[in-house]
LUMVEX-813458 format. One record per residue (C-alpha): residue in three letters; x, y, z. Coordinates in steps of 0.02 Angstrom, whole numbers, plus 50000, padded with zeros to 5 digits. Layout:
residues N
AlaXYZ/...
end
This chain:
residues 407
Unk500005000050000/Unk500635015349946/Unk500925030750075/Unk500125046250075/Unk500545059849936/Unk501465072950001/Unk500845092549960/Unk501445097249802/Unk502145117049787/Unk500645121949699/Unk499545115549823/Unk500445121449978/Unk500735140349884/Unk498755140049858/Unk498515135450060/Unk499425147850110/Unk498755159749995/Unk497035158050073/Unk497545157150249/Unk498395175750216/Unk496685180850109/Unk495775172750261/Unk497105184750405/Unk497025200450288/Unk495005196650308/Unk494995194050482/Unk496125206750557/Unk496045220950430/Unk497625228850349/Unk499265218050421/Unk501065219850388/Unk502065205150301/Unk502975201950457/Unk501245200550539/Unk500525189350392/Unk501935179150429/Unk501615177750597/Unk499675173450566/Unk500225158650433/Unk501725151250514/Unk502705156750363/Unk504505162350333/Unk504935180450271/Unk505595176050098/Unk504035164850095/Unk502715180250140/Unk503545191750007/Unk503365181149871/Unk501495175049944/Unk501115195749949/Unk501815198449772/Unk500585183949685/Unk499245191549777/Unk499595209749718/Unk499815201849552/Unk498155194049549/Unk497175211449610/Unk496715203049769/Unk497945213849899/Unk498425232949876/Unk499805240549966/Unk498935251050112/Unk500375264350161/Unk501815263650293/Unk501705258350480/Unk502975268150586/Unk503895253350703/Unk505515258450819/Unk506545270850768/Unk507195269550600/Unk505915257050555/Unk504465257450444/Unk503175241450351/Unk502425241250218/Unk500645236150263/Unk499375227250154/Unk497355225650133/Unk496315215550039/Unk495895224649873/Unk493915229849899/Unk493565232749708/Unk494195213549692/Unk492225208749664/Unk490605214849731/Unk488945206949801/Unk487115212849822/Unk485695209149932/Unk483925210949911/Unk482665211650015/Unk480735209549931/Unk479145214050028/Unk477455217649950/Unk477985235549986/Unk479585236749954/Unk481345231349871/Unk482795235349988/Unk484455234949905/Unk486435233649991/Unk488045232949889/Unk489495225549970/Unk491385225649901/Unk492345207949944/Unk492785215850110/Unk491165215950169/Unk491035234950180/Unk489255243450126/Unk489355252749965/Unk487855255749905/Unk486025253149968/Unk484205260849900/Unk482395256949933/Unk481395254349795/Unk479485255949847/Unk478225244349727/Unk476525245349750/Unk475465230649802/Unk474985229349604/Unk476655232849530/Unk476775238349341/Unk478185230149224/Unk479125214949240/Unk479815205749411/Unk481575206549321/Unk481445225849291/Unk481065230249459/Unk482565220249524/Unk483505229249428/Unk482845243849452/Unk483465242649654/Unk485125237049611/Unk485315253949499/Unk484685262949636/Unk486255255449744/Unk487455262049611/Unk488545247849625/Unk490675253249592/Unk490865237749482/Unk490115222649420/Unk489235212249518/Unk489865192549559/Unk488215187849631/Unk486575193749686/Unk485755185849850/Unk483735189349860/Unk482645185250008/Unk480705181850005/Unk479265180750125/Unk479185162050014/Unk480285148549989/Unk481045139449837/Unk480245122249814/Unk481965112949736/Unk480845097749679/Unk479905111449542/Unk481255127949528/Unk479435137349595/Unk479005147149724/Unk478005140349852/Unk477235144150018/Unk476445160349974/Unk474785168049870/Unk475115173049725/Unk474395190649773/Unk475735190649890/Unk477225188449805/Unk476485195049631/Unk477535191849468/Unk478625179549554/Unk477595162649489/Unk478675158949365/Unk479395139849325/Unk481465139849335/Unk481405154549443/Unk483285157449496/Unk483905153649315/Unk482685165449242/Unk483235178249358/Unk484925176549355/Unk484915177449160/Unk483885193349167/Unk484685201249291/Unk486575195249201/Unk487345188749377/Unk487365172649468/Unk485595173049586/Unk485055164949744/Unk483275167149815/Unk483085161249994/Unk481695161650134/Unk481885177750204/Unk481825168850383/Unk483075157050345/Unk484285172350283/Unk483865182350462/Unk484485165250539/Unk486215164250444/Unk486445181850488/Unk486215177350684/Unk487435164350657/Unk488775173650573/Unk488505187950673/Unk487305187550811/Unk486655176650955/Unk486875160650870/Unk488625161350840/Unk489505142250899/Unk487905134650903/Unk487615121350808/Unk485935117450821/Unk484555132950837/Unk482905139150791/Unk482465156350757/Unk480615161950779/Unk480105177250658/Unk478585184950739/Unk477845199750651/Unk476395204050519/Unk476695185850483/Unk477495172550580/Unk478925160350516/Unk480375151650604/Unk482135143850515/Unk482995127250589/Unk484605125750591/Unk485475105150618/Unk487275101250631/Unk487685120650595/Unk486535118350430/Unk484965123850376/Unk483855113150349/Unk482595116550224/Unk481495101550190/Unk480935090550041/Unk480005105149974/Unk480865119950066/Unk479585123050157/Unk480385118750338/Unk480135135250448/Unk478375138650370/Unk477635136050534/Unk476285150650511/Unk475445135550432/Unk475565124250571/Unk473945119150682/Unk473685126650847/Unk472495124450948/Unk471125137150976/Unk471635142350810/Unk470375138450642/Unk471575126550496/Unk471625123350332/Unk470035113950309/Unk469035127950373/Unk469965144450312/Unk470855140050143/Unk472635134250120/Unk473215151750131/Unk472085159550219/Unk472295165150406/Unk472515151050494/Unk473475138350604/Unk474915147350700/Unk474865163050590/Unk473075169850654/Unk473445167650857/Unk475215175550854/Unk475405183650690/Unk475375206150713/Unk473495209350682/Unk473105196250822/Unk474235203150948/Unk473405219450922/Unk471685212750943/Unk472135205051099/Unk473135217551172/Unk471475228351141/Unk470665215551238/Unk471695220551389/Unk471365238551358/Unk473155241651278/Unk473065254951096/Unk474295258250997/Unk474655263750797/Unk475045245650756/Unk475485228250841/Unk477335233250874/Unk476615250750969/Unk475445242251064/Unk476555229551131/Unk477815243451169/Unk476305252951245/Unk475865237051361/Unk477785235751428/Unk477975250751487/Unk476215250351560/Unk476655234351648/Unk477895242951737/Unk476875253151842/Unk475485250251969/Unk473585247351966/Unk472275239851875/Unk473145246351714/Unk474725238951752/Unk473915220651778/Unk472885221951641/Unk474575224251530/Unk475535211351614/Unk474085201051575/Unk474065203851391/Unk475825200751386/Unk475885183151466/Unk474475177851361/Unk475635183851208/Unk477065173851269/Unk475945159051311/Unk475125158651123/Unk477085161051043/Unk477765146851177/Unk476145134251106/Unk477075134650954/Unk478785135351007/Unk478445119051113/Unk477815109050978/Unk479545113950879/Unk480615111851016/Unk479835094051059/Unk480135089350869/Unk481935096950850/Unk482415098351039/Unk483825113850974/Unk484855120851112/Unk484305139351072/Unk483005147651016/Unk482845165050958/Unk481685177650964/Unk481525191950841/Unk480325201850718/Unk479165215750770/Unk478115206750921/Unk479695201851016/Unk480675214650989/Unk479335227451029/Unk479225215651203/Unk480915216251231/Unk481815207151366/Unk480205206551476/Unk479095199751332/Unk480765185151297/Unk480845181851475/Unk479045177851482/Unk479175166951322/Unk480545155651407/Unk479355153351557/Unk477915147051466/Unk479015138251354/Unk479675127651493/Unk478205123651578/Unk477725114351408/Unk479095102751356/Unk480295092551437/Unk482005101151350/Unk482205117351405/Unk483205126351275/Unk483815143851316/Unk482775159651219/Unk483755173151175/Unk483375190051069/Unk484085194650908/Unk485735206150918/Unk485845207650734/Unk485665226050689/Unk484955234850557/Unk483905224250430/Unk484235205750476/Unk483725198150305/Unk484945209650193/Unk486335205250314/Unk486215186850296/Unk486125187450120/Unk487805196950108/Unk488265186550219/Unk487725170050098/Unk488345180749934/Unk490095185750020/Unk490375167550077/Unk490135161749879/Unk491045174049800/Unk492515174149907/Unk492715156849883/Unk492695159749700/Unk493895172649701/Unk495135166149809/Unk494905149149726/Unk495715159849562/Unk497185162849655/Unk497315143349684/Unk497105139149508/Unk498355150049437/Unk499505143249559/Unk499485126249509/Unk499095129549321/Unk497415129349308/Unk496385141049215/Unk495635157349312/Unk493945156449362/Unk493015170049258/Unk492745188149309/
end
């Protein structure tokens, strides 16, 4: 039996190649003594590693670092213009639009509003957000999220009215789009994107196995097994809007997409009704459970009334949440969307109280710490992760030969 095959120079010059990429990523602009350092590698060997990268467009000279006296380094940064990425984020209302450059780094973003009857073609009004981001180059790929999900089975979109997600009904969808639009495209479950996000960046990160409860207008939740999403046989895993509750009317009686199931006892306009019930206004579900914190703080008839509402708010979401956990049993769940985040810490610390008076696991419940718009930052997140692969993989194909992969 023959021994292993040792590392060609090819091979070993493309490792180290992306554990520098991977260092200049992770630390920001470093010196070649300090890339070095980070890779284990020898001076003479860091030069010539800095020089193929230069050559290739992925690393730019950033200026001079004073050291002791006498001394100065050259310091180094990955080149941002070496590709770019966008995000999308598609509401009935709304496209919301991010650039990033390979770095990561936000250079462009616009908000396309589209009426609830859009005119023109699904492709046009893509593009027309992405123009509105002005992106500094070409894009390498564009990531989209829905309030849907792809079904891989068909290439259609599924779990969703068609007055809901209108123009978007079309067989072969991400081909069709990605040929329209002239860039690689990925369309993902909007909840599923918020979920990467949480795990790249938010209270999810080193956990494995996680799910992540969307309560808002519309309720939906993302699983996450072995560090992976998992999607289902027709991508509809998450969809738990759908799911029967009881107390709550189903399929049989409302229509498949109708108001039912999960959806109409926890979804926004049900909160607000309720809350009402305890004597709590507000503008909209997120103001009146806002409105029904702060009035749970206080004293008196009021107060009770509030606190009332609330727990009956965390009792509905935890009916769900028990029947997922007792399924999945995740070590984490998290909390986030309009209702919870409205609620806060004293609406999340309610939810893990009911929640553990239903099942036998008792995961932890935590609230989103993902800032901004959660959906746009896990798809950068997904499109950064793809391209960067791509483009570093260039750099290991030159090295040993190969052909470049396209710009």
């Amino acid at each position: 039996m023959s021994g292993p095959v040792p590392g060609t120079p090819s091979l070993l010059r493309a490792i180290n190649d992306r554990a520098a990429l991977q260092a200049l990523l992770e630390r920001g602009p470093l010196t070649r003594p300090e890339i070095g350092t980070l890779t284990g590698l020898s001076k003479p060997t860091a030069s010539q590693l800095l020089s193929r990268l230069q050559e290739a467009g992925l690393v730019v000279l950033d200026g001079i670092r004073e050291g002791l006296p006498g001394r100065t380094a050259e310091v180094y940064r990955i080149n941002p213009a070496a590709a770019y990425v966008a995000a999308l984020d598609v509401t009935p209302d709304r496209i919301e639009a991010k650039v990033a450059d390979i770095t990561g780094a936000i250079v462009g973003e616009h908000a396309l509003p589209t009426p609830r009857r859009p005119h023109g073609e699904l492709v046009d009004r893509l593009k027309a957000a992405l123009r509105g981001a002005n992106p500094p180059g070409r894009l390498r790929r564009v990531v989209i999220g829905v309030q849907a999900a792809i079904d891989p089975s068909t290439g259609r979109l599924g779990y969703a009215a068609a007055k809901d997600v209108p123009g978007w009904q079309i067989p072969d969808l991400v081909p069709t789009l990605s040929a329209g639009l002239g860039v690689p495209v990925d369309v993902e479950n909007n909840v599923n994107l918020v979920a990467q996000a949480e795990q790249a960046h938010g209270a999810a990160q080193g956990h494995q196995d996680f799910v992540l409860l969307w309560a808002d207008e519309g309720i939906g939740a993302a699983i996450v097994l072995g560090g992976r999403m998992h999607r289902g046989a027709t991508g509809g895993a998450g969809e738990v809007g759908y799911m029967p509750t009881p107390g709550a009317p189903t399929a049989r009686e409302a229509g498949r997409y109708a108001n039912h199931g999960y959806q109409a006892l926890t979804g926004g306009p049900a909160v607000l009704k309720l809350l009402r019930s305890y004597g709590v206004r507000g503008a909209d579900f997120q103001h009146a459970v806002a409105n029904a914190v702060k009035a749970a703080e206080g004293k008196g008839q009021k107060a009770d009334d509030a606190r009332a509402g609330l727990r009956d708010i965390a009792a509905r979401l935890a009916v769900g949440l028990a029947a997922i956990t007792s399924v999945v049993d995740p070590g984490l769940v998290i909390l986030t969307g309009g209702i919870v985040l409205s609620g806060g810490e004293t609406l999340r610390e309610l939810v893990e109280h009911e929640l553990h008076a239903l099942t036998i696991p008792q995961p932890r419940v935590r609230l989103s710490s993902v800032e901004g718009n959660p959906v746009l930052a896990g798809a950068l997140h997904l499109a950064l992760g793809t391209v960067r692969d791509q483009v570093f993989s260039s750099t290991v194909a030159a090295s040993s030969g190969s052909p470049t992969v396209p710009s």
